[in-house]
Backbone bond lengths (Angstrom), bond angles and torsions (degrees), N, CA, C in turn:
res aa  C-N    CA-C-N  psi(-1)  N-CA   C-N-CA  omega(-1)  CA-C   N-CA-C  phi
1 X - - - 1.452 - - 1.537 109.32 -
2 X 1.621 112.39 113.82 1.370 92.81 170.74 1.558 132.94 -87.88
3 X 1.434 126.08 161.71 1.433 151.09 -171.10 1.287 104.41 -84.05
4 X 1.818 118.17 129.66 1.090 104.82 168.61 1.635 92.89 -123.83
5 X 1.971 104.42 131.19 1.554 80.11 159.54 1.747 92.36 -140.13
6 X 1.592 100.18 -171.80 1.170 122.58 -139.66 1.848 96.66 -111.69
7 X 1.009 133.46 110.67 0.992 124.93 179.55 1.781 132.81 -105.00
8 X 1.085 141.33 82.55 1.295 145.63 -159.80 1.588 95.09 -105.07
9 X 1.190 99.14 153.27 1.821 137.07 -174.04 1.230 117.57 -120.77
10 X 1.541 120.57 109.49 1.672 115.14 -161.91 1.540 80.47 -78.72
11 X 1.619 102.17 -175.13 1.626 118.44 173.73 1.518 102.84 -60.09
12 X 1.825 114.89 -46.89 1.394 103.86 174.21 1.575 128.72 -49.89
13 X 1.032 103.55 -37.70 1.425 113.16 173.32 1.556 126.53 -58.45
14 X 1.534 114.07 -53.51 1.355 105.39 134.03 0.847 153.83 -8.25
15 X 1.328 87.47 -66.38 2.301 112.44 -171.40 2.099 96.56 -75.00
16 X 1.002 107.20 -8.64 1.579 110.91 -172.06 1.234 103.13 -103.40
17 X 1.681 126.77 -44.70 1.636 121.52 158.61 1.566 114.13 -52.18
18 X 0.928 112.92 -60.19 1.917 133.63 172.52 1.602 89.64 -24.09
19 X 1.002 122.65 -87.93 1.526 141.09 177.93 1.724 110.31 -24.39
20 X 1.021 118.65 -56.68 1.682 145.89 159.81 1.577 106.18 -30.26
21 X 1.686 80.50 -75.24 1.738 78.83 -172.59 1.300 95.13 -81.34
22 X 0.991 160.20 169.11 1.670 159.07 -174.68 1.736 104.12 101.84
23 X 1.093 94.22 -45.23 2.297 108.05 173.57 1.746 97.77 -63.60
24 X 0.926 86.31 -47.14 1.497 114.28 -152.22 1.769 106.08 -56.62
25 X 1.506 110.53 -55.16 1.233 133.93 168.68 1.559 117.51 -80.17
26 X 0.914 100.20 14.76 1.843 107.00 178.47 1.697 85.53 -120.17
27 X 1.265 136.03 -33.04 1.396 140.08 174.10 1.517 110.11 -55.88
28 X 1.592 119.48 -39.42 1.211 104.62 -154.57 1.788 80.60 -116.16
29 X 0.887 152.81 60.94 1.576 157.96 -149.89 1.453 93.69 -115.33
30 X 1.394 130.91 101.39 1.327 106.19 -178.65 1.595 132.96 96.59
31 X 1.331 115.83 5.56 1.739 148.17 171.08 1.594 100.82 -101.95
32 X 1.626 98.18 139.97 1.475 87.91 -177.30 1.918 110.09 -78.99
33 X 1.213 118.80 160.89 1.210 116.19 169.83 1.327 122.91 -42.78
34 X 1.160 128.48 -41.62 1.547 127.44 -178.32 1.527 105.14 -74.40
35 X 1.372 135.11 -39.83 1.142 153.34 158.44 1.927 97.71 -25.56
36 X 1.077 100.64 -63.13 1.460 121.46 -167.40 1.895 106.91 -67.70
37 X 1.446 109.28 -69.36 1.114 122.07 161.38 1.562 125.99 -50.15
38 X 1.438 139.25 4.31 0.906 146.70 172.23 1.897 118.28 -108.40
39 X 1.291 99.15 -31.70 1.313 122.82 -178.79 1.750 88.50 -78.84
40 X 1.385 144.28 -54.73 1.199 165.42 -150.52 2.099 87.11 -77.16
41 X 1.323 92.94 -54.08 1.745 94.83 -171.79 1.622 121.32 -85.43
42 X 1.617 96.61 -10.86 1.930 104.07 153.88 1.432 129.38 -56.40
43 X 1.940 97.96 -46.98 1.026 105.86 175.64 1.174 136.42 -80.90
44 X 1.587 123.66 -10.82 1.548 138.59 160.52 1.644 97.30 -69.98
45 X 1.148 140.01 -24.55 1.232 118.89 -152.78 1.785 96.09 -93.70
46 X 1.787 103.11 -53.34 1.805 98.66 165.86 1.365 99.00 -50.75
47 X 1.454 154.64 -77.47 1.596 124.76 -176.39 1.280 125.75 -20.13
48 X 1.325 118.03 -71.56 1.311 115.96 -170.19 1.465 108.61 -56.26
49 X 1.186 129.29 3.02 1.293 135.93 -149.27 1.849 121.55 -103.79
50 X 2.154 78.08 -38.97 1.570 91.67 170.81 0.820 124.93 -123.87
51 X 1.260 139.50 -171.24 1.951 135.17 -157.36 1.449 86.53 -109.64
52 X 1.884 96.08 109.81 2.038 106.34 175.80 1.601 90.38 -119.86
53 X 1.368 115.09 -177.47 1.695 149.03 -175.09 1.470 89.05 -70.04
54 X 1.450 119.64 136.79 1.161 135.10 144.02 1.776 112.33 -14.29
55 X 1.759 101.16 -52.72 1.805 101.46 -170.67 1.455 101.98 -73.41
56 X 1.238 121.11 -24.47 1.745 110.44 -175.97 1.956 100.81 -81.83
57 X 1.136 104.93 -48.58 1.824 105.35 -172.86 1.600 102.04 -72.89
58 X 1.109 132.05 2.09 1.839 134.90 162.75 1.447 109.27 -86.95
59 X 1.452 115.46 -26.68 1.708 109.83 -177.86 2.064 99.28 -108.52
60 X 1.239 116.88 7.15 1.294 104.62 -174.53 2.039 92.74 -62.12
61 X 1.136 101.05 -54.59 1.711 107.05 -168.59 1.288 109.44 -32.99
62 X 1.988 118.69 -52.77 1.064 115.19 -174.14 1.839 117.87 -57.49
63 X 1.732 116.76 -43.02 1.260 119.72 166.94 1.460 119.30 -35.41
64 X 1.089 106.15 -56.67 1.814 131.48 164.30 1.568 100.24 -15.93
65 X 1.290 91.98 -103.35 1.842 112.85 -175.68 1.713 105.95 -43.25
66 X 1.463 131.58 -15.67 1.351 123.43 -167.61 1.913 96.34 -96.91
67 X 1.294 118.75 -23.77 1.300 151.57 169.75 1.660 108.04 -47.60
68 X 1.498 95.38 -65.95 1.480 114.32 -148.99 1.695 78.51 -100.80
69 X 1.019 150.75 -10.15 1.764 124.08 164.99 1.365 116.65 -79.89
70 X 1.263 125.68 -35.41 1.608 137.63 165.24 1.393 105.26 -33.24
71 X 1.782 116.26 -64.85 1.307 144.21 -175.95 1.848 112.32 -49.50
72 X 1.404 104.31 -51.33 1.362 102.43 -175.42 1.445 125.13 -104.45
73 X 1.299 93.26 128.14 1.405 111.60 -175.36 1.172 121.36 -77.63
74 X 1.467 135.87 2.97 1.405 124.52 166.01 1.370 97.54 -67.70
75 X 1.875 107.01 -40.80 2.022 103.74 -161.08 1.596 98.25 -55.62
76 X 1.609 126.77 -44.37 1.158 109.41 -160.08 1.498 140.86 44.74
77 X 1.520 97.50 55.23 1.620 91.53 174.91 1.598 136.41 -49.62
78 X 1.173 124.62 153.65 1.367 108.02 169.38 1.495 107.93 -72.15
79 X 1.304 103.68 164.73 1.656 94.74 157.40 1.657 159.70 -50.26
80 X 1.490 94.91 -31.43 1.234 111.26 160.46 1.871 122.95 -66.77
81 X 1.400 87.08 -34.41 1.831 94.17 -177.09 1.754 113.65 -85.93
82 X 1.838 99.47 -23.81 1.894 93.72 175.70 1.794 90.69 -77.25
83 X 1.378 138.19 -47.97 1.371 139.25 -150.69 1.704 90.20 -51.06
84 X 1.853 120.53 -36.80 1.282 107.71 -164.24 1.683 111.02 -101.11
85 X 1.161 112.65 31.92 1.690 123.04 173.64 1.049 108.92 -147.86
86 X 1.205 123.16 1.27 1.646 124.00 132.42 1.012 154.94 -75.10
87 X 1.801 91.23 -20.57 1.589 128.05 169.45 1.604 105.38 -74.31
88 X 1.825 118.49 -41.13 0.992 109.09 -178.47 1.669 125.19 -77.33
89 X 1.170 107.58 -9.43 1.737 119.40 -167.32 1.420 95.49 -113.42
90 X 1.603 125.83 17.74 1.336 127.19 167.78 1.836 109.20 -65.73
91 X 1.625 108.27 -44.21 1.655 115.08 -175.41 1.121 96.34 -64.08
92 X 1.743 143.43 -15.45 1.340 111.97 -144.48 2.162 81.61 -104.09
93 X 1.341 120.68 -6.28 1.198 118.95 -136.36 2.288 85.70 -123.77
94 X 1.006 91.61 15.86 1.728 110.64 -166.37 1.376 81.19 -112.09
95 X 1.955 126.65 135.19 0.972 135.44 166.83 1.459 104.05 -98.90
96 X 1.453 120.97 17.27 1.313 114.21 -170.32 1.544 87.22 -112.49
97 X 1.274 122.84 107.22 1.352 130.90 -169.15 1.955 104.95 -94.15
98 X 1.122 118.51 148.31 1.787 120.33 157.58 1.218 96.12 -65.84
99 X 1.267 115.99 -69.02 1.604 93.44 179.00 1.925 108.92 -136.45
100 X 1.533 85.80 149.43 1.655 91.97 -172.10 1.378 126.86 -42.03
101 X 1.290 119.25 119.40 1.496 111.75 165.13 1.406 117.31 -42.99
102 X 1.034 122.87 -37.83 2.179 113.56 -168.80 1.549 97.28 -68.80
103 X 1.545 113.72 -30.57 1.441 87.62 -168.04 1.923 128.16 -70.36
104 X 1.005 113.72 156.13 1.679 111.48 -148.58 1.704 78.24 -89.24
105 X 1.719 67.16 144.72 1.752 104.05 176.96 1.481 132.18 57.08
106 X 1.434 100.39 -31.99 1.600 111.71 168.87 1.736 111.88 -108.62
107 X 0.835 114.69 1.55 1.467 125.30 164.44 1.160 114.06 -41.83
108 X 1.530 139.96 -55.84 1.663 129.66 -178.44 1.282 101.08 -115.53
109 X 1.327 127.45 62.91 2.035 139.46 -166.57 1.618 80.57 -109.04
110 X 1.373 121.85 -47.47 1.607 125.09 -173.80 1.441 108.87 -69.01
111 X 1.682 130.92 -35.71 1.194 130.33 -174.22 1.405 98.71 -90.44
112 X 1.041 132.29 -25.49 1.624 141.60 168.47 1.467 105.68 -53.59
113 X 1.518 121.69 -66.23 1.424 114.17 173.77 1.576 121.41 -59.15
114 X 1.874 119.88 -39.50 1.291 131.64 177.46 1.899 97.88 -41.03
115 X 1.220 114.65 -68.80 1.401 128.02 179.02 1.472 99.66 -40.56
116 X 1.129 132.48 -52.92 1.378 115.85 -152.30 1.811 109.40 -63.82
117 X 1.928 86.50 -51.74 1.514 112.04 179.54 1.535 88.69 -50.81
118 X 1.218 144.54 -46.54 1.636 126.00 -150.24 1.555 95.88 -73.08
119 X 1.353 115.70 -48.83 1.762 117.62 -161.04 1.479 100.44 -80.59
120 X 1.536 122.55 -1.80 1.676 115.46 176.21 1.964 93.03 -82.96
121 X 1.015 119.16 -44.04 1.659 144.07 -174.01 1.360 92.85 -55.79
122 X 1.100 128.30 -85.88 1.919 146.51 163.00 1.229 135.20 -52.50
123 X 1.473 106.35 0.31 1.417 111.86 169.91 1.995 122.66 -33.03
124 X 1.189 100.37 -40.10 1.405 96.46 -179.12 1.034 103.42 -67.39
125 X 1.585 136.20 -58.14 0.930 140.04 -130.42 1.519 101.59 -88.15
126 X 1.355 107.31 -40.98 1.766 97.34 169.76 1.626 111.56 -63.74
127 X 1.134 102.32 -67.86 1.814 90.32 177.91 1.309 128.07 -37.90
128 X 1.402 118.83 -26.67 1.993 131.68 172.98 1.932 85.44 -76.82
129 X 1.074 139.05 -47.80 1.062 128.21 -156.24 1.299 111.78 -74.75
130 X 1.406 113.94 -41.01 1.778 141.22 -161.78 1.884 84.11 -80.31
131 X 0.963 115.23 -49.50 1.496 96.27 -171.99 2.065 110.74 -89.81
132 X 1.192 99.11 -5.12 1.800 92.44 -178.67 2.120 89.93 -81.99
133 X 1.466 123.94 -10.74 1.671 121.86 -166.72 1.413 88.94 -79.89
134 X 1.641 99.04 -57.74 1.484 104.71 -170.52 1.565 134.90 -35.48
135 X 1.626 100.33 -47.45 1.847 144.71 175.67 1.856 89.95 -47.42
136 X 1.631 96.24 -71.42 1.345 105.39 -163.52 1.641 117.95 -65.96
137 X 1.491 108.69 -17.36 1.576 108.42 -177.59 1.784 98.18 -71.84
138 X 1.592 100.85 -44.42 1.733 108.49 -147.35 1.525 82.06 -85.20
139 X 1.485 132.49 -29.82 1.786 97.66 162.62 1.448 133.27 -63.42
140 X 1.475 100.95 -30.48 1.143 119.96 -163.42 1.980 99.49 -46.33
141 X 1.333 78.38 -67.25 1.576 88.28 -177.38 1.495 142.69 -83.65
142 X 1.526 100.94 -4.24 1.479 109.82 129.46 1.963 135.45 -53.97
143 X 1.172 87.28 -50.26 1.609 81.63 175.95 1.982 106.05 -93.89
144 X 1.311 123.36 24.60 1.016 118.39 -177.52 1.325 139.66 69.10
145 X 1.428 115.65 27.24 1.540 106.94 -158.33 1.865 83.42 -143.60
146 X 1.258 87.02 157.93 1.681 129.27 -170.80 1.672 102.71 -73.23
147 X 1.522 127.96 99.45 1.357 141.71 -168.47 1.467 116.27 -62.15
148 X 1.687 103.39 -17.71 1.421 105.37 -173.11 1.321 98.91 -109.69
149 X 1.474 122.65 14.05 1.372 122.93 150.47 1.265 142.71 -123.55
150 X 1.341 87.90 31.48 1.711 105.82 -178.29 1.327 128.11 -91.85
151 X 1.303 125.47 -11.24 1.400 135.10 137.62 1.975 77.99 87.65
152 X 1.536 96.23 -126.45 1.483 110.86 -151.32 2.011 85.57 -133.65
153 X 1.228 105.94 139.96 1.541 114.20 158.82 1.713 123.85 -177.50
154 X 0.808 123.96 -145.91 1.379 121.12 -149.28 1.815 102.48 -68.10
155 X 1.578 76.74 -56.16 1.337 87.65 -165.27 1.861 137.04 -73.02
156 X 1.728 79.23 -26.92 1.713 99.93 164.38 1.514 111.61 -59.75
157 X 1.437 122.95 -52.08 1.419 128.71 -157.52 1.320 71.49 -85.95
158 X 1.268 160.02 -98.19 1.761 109.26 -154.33 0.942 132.58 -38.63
159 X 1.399 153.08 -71.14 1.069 120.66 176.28 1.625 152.10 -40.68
160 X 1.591 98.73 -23.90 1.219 124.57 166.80 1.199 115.76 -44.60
161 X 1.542 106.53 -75.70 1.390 125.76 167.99 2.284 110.92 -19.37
162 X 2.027 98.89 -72.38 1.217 115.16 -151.02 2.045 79.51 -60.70
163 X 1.114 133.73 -35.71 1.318 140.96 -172.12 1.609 104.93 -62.84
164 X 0.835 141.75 -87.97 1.875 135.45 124.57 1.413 105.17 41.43
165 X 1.622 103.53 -85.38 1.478 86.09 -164.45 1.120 88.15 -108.46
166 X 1.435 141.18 26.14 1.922 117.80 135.95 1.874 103.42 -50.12
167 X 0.895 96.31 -40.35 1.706 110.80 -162.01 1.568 97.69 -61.11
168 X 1.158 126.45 -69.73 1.051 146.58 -142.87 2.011 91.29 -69.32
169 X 1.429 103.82 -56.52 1.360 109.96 174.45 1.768 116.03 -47.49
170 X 1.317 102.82 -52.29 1.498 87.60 -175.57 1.821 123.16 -96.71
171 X 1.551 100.81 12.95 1.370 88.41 167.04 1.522 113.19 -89.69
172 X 1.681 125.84 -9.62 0.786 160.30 -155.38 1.552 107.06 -67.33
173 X 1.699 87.62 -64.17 1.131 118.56 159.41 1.146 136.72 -73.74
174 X 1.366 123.60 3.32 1.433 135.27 174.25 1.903 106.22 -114.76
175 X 1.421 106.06 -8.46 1.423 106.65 -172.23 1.985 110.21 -50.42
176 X 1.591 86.04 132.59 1.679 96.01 175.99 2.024 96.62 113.70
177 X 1.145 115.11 -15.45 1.356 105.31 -162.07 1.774 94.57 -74.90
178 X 0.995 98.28 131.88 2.188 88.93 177.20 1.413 95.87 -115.24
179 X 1.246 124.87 -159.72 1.449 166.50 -148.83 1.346 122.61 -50.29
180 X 1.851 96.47 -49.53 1.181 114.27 -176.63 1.562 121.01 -104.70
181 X 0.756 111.98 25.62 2.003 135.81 177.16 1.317 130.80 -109.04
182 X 1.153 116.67 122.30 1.582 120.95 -158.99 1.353 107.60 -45.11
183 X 1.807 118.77 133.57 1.506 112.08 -166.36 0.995 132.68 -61.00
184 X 2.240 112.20 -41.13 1.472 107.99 157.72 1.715 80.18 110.16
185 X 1.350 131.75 -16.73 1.621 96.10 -162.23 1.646 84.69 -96.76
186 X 0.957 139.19 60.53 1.274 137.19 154.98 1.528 125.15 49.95
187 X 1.414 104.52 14.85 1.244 102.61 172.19 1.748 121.96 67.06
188 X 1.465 105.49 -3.10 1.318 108.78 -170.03 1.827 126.40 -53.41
189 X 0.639 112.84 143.92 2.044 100.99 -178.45 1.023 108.62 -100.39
190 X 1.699 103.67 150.61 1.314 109.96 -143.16 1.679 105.13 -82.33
191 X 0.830 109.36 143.00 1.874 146.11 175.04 1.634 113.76 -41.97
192 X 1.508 98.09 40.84 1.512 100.83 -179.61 1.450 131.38 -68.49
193 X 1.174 110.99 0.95 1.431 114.70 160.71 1.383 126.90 -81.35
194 X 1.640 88.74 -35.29 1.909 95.56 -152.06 1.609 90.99 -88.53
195 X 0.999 127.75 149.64 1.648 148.78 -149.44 1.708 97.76 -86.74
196 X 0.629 124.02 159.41 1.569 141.81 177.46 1.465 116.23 -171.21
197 X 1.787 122.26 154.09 1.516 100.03 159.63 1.218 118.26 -73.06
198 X 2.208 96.27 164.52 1.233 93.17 -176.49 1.815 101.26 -155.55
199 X 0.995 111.87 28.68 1.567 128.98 -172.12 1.125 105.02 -88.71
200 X 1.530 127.43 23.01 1.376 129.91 164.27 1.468 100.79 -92.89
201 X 1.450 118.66 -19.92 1.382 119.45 -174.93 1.428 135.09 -74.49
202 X 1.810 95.39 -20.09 1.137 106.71 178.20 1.695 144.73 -105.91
């Protein structure tokens, strides 16, 4: 029979992840992003790997897409915007875990919450990201061509760009929101069709 329970995070609890990731990103200070993002895509892959909670295998996707924007070079972040999704995939890339991955079933409950806190933090940026994959799948295959070989061109870096400073505008406008505030990325599920990189996996 399965158990359902309910899990809430006082502010202290927070303020003790906060702390985590904050160690965490002073750890990777100075590693190149892929360095970072690869260590980040080891640890999604042992997830996907072993039998976790519904709440940890619902945020693997989001790890995914925070993974796979570092990776792809059409998105091309600026610098300021990869420095802050590198900052967030710093806990996942820290072997100093809250709590151990081997241990069964509650093993990635800590990278489960890390994820959540990252996509409440990045909300824009996944949703600008989730819809520049989307853009690029449904052109892709309108004009006939292969998404994971489309490199960079005219038409991508526009949208990129208008995606950019959608982003840029509303975190702008969201500045001050922290930790404990509804995340905003809409809950959307993750984009398992539409192509992204993923050669960190292998």
């Amino acid at each position: 029979m399965p158990l359902t329970l309910t899990l809430t995070l006082s502010e202290r609890d927070l303020a003790h992840f906060a702390t985590a990731i904050d160690s965490a990103r002073s750890g990777v200070a100075g590693k190149p992003p892929a360095e970072v993002a690869a260590a980040a895509g080891a640890l999604l892959a042992r997830a996907k790997a072993a039998v976790v909670p519904d709440f940890v295998a619902e945020r693997l996707g989001l790890l995914e897409t925070l993974v796979a924007m570092i990776g792809d070079a059409a998105w091309s972040l600026p610098a300021e915007d990869l420095e802050r999704v590198v900052g967030a995939l710093a806990y996942f890339s820290d072997p100093r875990d809250l709590i151990p991955d081997q241990l069964p079933v509650l093993g990635f409950l800590d990278d489960a919450i890390a994820i959540e806190l990252a996509a409440r933090e990045l909300h824009h940026e996944i949703e600008a990201y989730d819809d520049f994959c989307e853009f690029r799948q449904r052109e892709a295959a309108r004009r006939g061509l292969d998404p994971a070989q489309l490199g960079t061109n005219d038409w991508l870096e526009a949208r990129r760009g208008e995606l950019h400073d959608r982003m840029h505008q509303r975190r702008q406008r969201d500045a001050g929101v922290g930790y404990g505030a509804s995340s905003g990325y809409g809950r959307r599920s993750y984009l398992a069709n539409v192509w992204r990189p993923s050669t960190y996996l292998r």
